[in-house]
C-alpha positions in Angstrom: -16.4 -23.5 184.3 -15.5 -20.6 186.2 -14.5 -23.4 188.4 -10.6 -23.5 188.8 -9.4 -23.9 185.7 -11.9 -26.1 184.0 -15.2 -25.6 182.3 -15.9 -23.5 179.3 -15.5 -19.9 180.9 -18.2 -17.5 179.8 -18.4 -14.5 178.0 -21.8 -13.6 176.4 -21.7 -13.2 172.5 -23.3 -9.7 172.0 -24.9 -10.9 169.0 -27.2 -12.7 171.4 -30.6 -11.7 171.7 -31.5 -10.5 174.7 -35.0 -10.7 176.0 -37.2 -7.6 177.8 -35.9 -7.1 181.7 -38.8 -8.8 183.3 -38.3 -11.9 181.4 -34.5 -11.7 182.3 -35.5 -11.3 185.9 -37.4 -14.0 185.7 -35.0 -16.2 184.2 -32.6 -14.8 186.9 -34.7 -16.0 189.8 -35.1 -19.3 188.3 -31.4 -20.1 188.1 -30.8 -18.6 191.6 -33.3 -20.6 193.0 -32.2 -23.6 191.6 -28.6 -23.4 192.7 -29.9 -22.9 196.3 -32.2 -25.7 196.1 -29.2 -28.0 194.8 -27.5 -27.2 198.2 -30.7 -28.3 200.5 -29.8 -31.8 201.2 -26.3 -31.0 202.4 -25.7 -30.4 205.9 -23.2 -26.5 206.5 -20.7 -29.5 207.6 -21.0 -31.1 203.8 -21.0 -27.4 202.2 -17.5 -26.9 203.5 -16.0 -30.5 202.4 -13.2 -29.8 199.7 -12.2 -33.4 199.2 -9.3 -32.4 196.9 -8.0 -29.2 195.3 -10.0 -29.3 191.8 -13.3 -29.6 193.7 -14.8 -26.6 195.4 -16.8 -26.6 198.5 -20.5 -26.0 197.4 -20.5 -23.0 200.2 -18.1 -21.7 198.2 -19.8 -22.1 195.3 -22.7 -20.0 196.4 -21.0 -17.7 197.2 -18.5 -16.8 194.6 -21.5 -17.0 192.2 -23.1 -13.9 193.7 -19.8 -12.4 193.7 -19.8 -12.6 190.4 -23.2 -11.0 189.5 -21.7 -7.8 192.5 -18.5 -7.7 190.6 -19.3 -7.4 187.4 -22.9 -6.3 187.0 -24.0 -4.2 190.3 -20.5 -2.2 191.3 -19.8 -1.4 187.8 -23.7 -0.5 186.6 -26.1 -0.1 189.5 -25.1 3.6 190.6 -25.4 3.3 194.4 -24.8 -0.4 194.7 -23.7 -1.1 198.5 -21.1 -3.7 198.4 -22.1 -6.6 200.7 -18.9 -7.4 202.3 -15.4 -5.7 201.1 -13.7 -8.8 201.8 -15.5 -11.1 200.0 -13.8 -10.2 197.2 -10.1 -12.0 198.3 -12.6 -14.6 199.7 -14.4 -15.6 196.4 -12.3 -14.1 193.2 -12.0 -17.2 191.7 -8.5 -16.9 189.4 -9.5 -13.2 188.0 -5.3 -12.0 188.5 -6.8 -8.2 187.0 -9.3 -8.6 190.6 -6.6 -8.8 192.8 -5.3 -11.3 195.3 -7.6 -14.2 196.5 -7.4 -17.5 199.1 -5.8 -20.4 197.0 -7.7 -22.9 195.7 -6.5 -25.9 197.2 -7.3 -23.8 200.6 -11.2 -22.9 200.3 -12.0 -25.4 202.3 -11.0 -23.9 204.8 -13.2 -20.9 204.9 -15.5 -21.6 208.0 -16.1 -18.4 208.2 -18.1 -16.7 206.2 -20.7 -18.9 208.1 -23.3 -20.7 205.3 -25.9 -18.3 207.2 -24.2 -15.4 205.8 -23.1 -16.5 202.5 -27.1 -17.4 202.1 -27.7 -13.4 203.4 -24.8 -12.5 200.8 -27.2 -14.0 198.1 -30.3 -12.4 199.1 -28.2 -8.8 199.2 -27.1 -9.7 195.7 -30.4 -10.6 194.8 -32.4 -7.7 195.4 -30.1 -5.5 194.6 -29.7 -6.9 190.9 -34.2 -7.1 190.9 -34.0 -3.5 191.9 -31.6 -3.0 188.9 -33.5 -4.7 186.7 -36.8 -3.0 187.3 -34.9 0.6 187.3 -35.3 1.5 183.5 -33.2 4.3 184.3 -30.3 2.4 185.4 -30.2 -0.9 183.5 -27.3 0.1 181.6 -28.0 -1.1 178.0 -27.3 -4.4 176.3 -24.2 -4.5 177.2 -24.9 -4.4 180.7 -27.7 -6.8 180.6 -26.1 -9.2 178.9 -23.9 -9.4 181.5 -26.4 -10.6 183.7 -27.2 -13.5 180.9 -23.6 -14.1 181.0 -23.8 -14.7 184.5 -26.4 -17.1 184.3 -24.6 -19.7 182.1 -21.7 -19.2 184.3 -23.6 -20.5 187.9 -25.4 -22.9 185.6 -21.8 -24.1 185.2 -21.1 -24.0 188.8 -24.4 -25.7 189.1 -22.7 -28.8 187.8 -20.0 -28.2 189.9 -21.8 -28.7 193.1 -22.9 -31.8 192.0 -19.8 -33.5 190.7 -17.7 -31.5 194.1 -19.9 -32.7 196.4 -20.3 -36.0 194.8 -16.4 -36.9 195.1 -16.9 -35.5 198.5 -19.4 -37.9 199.5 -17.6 -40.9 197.8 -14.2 -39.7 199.8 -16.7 -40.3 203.2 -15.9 -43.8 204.9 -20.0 -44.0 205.7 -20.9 -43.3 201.8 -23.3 -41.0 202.6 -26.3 -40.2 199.7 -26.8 -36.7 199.1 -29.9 -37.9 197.2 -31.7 -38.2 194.0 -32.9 -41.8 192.3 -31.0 -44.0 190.1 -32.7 -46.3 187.6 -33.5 -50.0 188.8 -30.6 -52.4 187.6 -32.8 -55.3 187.4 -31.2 -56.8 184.4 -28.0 -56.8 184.9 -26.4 -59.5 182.2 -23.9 -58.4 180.1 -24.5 -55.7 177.8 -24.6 -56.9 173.8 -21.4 -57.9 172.2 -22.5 -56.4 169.2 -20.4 -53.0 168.3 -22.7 -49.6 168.2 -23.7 -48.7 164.8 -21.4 -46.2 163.6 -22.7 -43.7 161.0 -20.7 -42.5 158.3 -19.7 -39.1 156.9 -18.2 -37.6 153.3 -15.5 -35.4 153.1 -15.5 -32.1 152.8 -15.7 -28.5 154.4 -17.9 -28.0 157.1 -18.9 -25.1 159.3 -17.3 -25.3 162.9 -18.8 -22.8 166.0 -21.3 -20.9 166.9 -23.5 -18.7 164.3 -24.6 -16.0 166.7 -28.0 -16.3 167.2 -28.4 -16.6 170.7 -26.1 -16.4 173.6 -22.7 -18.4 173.8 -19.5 -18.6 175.2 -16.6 -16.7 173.6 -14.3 -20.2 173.2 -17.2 -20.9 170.8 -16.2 -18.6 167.9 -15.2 -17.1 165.6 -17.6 -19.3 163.0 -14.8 -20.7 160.3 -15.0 -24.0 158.3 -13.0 -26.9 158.2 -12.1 -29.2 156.0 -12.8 -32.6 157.8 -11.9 -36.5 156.0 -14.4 -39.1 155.6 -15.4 -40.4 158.9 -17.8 -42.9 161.1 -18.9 -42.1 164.4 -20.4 -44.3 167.0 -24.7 -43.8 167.3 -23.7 -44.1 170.9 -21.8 -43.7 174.0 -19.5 -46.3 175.4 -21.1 -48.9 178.4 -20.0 -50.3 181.7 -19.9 -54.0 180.0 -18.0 -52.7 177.5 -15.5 -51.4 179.6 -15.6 -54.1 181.4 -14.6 -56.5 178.4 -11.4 -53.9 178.4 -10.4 -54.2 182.2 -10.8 -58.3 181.5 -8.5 -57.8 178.6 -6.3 -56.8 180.9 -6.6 -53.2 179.8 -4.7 -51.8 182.5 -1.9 -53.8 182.3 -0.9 -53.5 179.2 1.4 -50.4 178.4 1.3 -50.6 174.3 -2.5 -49.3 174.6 -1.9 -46.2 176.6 0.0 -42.8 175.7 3.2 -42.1 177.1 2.1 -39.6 180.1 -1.7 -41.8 180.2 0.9 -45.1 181.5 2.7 -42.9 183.8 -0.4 -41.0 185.2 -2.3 -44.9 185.8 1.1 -46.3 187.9 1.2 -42.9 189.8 -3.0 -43.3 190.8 -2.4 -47.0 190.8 -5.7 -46.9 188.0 -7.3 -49.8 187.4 -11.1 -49.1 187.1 -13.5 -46.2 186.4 -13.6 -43.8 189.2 -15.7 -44.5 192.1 -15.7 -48.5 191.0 -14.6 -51.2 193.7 -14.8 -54.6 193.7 -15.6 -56.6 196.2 -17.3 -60.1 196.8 -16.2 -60.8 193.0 -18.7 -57.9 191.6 -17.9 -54.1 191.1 -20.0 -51.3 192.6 -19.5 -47.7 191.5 -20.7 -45.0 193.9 -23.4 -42.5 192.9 -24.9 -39.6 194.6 -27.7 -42.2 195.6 -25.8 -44.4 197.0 -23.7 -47.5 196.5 -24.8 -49.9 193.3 -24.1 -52.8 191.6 -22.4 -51.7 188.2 -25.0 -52.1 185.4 -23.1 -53.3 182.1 -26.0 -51.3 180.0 -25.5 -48.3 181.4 -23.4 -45.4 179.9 -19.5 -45.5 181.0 -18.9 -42.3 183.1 -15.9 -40.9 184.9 -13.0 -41.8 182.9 -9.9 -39.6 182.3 -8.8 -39.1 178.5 -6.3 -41.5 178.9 -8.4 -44.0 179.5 -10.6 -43.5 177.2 -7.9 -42.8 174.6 -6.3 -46.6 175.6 -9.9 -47.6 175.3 -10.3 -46.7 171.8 -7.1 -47.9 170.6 -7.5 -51.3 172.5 -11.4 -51.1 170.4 -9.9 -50.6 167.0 -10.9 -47.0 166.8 -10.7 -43.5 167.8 -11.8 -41.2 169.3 -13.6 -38.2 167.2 -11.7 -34.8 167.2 -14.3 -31.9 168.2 -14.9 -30.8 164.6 -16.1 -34.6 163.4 -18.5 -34.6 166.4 -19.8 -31.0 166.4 -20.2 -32.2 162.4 -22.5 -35.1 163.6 -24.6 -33.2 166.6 -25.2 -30.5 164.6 -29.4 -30.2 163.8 -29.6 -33.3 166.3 -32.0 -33.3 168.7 -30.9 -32.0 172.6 -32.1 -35.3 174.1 -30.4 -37.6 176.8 -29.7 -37.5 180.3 -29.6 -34.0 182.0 -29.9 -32.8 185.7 -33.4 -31.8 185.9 -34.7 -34.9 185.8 -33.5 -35.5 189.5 -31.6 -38.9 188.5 -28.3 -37.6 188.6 -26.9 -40.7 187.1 -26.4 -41.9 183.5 -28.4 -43.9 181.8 -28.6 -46.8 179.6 -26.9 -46.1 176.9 -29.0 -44.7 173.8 -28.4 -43.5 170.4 -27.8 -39.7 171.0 -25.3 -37.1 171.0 -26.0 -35.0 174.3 -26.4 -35.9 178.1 -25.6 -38.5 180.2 -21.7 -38.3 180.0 -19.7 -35.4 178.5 -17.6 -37.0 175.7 -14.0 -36.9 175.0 -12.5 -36.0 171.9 -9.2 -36.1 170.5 -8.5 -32.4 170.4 -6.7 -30.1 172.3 -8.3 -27.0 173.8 -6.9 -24.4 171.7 -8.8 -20.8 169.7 -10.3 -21.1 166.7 -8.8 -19.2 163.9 -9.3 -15.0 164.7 -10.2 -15.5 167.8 -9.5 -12.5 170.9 -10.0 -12.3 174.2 -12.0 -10.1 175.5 -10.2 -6.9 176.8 -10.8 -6.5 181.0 -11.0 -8.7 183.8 -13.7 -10.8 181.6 -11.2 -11.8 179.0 -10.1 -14.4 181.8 -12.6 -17.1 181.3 -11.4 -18.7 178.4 -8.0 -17.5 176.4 -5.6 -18.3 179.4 -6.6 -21.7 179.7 -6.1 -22.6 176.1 -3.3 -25.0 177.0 -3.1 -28.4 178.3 -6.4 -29.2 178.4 -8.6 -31.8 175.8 -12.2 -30.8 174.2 -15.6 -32.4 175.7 -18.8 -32.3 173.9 -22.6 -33.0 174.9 -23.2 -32.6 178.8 -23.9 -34.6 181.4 -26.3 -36.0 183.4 -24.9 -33.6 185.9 -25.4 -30.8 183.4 -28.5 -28.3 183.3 -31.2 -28.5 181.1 -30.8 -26.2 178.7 -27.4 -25.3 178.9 -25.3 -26.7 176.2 -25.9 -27.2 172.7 -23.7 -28.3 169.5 -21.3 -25.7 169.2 -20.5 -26.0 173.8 -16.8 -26.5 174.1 -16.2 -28.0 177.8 -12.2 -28.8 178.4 -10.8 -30.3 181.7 -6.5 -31.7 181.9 -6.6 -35.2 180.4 -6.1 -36.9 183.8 -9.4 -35.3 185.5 -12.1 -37.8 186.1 -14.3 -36.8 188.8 -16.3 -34.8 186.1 -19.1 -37.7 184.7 -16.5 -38.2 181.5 -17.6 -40.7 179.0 -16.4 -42.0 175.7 -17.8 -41.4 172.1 -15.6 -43.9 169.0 -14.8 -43.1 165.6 -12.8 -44.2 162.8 -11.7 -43.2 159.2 -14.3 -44.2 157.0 
C-alpha cells in the first residue's frame, strides 16, 4: 500500500480502459467519500494515535491521500492549480526519496498540527480542484493524465484498509478496549470446529499463465503476463479456522522449535508469541479483540492475524504447505470474487467457507520479487513497487478489511513475514 512499505504500490496499467470524465468523477467522489466516512466514528484524539511505527494515524491517512491526487495529478496537469499548503509536502510524502525530504514514519504521530479541521479543508481544496479538472475538457490532459486519477483511486482504496487495520491495533493498544464500531456475527455456537481436514482440490502439471492480461486497470507488480510451469498440486477449498489453530497452540505449537524457520523461532522468543494477535486468555477461554469489541474466539471462524511464520510452522506442524503465489493465482483464477469484504460493515472474518477471496488475505510461500521483464516506471511513480521487492512474502485474496471491488486474481499484496496486525490468514497445499 502506499502505506510505509507494505501494500501493493500502484501504478495504473495504461492498457486499462478508462471510462468518460463524468463517470471517473463520479467514481472519484465515491471513493473520497468513503474514506471520510471510514474516519467518522473516531474522535481528532483517535485520528492521531500511531500505536506503533508500521501503522499510520488515520489523520494522516487523509491527508497524504489528497496529497497524492495534488502531487501527482493537479500540480503537474491542472494549469493554474494553487497548491493548498507548501508544507504539506515534507508533512505527507510518504517514502517518495525523488519528492524530497519528509517527517519519519515512526514520528507521524506526532503531527498535531495540521489540525483534523484543516486536513478535512485540505481535502475539499483537493477535491474541487480535481472536479474542476475533470469537467475542463480543455485541460484534462489525456489518458495518461486521467489515468492517473484511476491510479490514485486504488491507491486510497489501499489506505482505506489501512485506517481500518491502523486504527484497529490502535484501539486494541487502548487499556479501556474502545469499539470503533461495526457488527460482528453472533458466536452462538461455539463448539469446536470439525476435525475433518478442508477438501483440497487437485491440479495437473503443466504451464500456466501468471499476471495480469491488461484489460482493465492494475498495479504494475502485477505484470509483465509470462507462464509458468507449476507441478501437480492440491490446494485447500478453504481458509484455515480459529479451532484449528487452536488444535496447534494445544499441540504445543509454540513450543516446539523443529516446526518453525530459523528467524520465525527467533522472532516468537523476541515477541514472546504464543497466540494469534489480539488473542488473550483469561478465565480459561481466549478472546480476540475486534473493531466491535471484545469476543469470545469462535473456533468456526476464519484464522486472521498471523505472521508468515506462524503460518509457515502451522503448515508444517499440518502436514502441508503453504501454496506459492503462482499455485494459488492458478486456482482463483475464473473464481468467483465472493467472501468477506469491508462494505458489508462487519469488519471481521467470517466462518470459514469454500472460497478464494476475502475474509483474510492469504499467505503464500513466495517471496516478493518482479516477474520476468518487468521495469519500473521511470519518475517519482516508479517508487511504489520495484524498491520494495526484497524481504517481503506474497498475499493473495483480500480481506475483510479490504474494499469491495478492489482486488482480483492476479492482486499481489506483500508485507515482512513478521507483520501481523494486517487480518493475515492461512490457505494449505501439498504436492499432489
Amino acid at each position: 500500500m502506499c502505506r510505509t512499505s507494505r501494500m501493493c504500490r500502484p501504478i495504473a496499467d495504461r492498457r486499462g480502459i478508462l471510462g468518460p470524465p463524468v463517470t471517473l468523477l463520479a467514481q472519484y467522489r465515491a471513493v473520497r467519500a468513503r474514506t471520510v466516512a471510514l474516519a467518522e466514528p473516531l474522535s481528532a484524539e483517535d485520528q492521531l494515535v500511531q500505536s506503533m511505527p508500521d501503522a499510520s494515524p488515520t489523520k494522516w491517512h487523509l491527508a497524504h491521500t489528497s496529497w497524492f491526487f495534488e502531487t501527482f495529478v493537479l500540480t503537474p496537469h491542472a494549469p493554474g492549480h494553487a497548491v493548498f499548503d507548501a508544507r504539506f509536502g515534507f508533512l505527507f510524502n510518504s517514502y517518495y526519496e525523488a519528492l524530497g525530504a519528509r517527517v519519519a514514519r515512526a514520528a507521524r504521530g506526532q503531527l498535531s498540527r495540521p489540525s483534523l479541521a484543516e486536513v478535512h479543508a485540505y481535502r475539499r481544496h483537493v477535491d474541487d480542484a480535481v472536479a474542476r479538472w475533470l469537467e475542463d475538457g480543455d485541460a484534462r490532459g489525456g489518458d495518461d493524465a486521467r489515468a492517473l486519477v484511476e491510479l490514485g483511486l486504488h491507491h486510497e482504496q489501499q489506505h482505506q484498509e489501512l485506517i481500518l487495520t491502523d486504527i484497529k491495533h490502535a484501539l486494541a493498544s487502548n487499556p479501556l478496549r474502545p469499539a470503533y464500531g461495526g457488527a460482528v456475527d453472533a458466536p452462538d455456537a461455539r463448539a469446536e470446529a470439525s476435525s475433518s481436514a478442508p477438501h483440497m482440490r487437485t491440479f495437473d502439471e503443466g504451464l500456466a499463465w501468471i499476471g495480469h492480461d491488461g484489460h482493465g486497470f492494475a498495479f504494475d507488480n502485477e505484470g509483465p503476463r509470462h507462464r509458468r510451469f507449476l507441478r501437480a498440486f492440491a490446494l485447500a477449498e478453504r481458509p484455515v479456522t480459529c479451532g484449528e489453530y487452536l488444535a496447534f497452540m494445544r499441540d504445543r505449537g509454540y513450543e516446539r522449535p523443529e516446526l518453525w524457520l530459523s528467524d520465525g523461532w527467533l522472532e516468537r522468543q523476541r515477541q514472546g508469541w504464543d497466540a494469534p494477535l489480539y488473542w488473550e486468555r483469561g478465565d480459561g477461554a481466549w478472546t480476540m479483540f475486534t473493531l466491535a469489541g471484545a469476543r469470545p474466539v469462535d473456533a468456526r471462524e476464519t484464522l486472521a492475524h498471523v505472521s508468515y511464520y506462524e503460518a509457515d510452522a502451522f503448515a508444517r506442524w499440518a502436514g502441508k504447505r503453504l501454496p506459492t503465489e503462482e499455485e494459488w493465482e492458478r486456482a482463483a483464477a475464473n473464481q468467483p470474487i465472493e467472501g468477506r469484504f469491508s462494505g458489508d460493515g462487519v469488519l471481521h472474518p467470517g466462518a470459514a467457507r469454500p472460497s478464494m477471496f476475502g475474509d483474510v488475505w492469504q499467505w503464500t510461500q513466495s517471496p516478493y520479487a518482479a516477474y520476468p521483464g518487468y521495469q519500473p516506471p521511470a519518475g517519482a511513480v516508479g517508487e511504489y513497487n520495484g524498491k520494495f521487492m526484497c524481504n517481503q512474502m506474497v498475499l493473495r485474496g483480500g480481506s475483510c478489511f479490504t474494499p469491495p471491488g478492489h482486488v482480483r486474481s492476479t492482486y499481489r499484496n506483500f508485507f515482512p513475514p513478521a507483520a501481523r496486525w494486517q487480518a493475515s490468514g492461512i490457505r494449505l497445499a501439498r504436492d499432489a
